[in-house]
N, C-alpha and C positions, 0 to 999 in steps of 0.2 A: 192176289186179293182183288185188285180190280177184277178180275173177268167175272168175281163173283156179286161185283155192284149189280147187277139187274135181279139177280134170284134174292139179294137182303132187299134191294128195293119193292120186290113183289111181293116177298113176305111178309113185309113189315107197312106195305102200305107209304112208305115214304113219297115224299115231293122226289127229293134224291138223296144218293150215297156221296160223299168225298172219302177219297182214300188218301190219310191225309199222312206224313212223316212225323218223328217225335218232334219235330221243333216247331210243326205247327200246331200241332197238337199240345203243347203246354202255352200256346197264346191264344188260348182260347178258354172262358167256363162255361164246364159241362159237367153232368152229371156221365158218372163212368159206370160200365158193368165190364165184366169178364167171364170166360168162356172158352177156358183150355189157353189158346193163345191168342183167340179173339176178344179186342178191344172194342169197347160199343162207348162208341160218346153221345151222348144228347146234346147239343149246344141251347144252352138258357138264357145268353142275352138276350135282354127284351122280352124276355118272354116268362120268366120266375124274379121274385121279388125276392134275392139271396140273404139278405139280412130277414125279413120274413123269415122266409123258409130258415135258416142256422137259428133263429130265436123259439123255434115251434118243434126243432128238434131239439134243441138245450130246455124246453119244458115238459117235454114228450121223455127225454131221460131224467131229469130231476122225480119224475113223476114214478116213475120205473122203478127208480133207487130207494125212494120214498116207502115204494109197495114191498122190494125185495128186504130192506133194513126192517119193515115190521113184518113180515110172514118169517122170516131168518129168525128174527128173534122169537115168536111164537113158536118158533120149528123148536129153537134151542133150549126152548123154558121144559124142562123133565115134567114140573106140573100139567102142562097142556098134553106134550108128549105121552105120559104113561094113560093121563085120566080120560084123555076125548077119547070119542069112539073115530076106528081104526078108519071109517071111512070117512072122518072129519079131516085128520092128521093124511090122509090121501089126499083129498083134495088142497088141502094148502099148500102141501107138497106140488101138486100139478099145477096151483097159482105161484107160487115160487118161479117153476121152469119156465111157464111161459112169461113170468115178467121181466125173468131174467134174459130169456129170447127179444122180448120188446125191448131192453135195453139195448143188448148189442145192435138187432138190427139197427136201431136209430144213432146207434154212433158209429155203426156202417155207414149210412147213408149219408150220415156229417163227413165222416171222413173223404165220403163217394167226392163232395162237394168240389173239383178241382178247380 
């Protein structure tokens, strides 16, 4: 993995790579990605406001749940279901997936929070 710190550093524009072990790697917060078996840490000391950011994604998913508990129920009401027209009951359908996509991602990304 080392030999491949200049090609992630080039690609990515970085200052620089560390190629770090798991045990320094959990004394540290960062936001994580993955990528087959590649770990990608961002280090945010100092640099993100982690209560910020965990309170704007617990309102970011309250808000989600919010949207998905009332289109869920307008899905489930047979009244709206039989009597709206077919392209009304698509579209809320297609608001449903995606909010239900904005939830996860966002409790992805809380979760991301290490």
């Amino acid at each position: 993995m080392k030999a491949a710190s200049a090609d992630i550093t080039a690609l990515t524009r970085a200052e620089r790579v560390d190629v770090l072990s798991p045990q320094q790697v959990s004394q540290q917060r960062a936001l994580a990605g993955v990528s087959g078996e590649l770990q990608v840490l961002l280090p945010i000391d100092g640099l993100v406001d982690l209560d910020a950011l965990r309170a704007r994604l617990d309102k970011d998913i309250a808000k989600a749940d919010k949207e998905i508990k009332g289109l869920a129920g307008r899905l489930a009401n047979p009244n709206f279901a039989d009597k709206a027209p077919p392209e009304v009951v698509a579209e809320c359908r297609a608001n449903l997936a995606e909010a239900e996509a904005q939830a996860q991602l966002a409790r992805q990304r809380l979760a991301d929070l290490v």
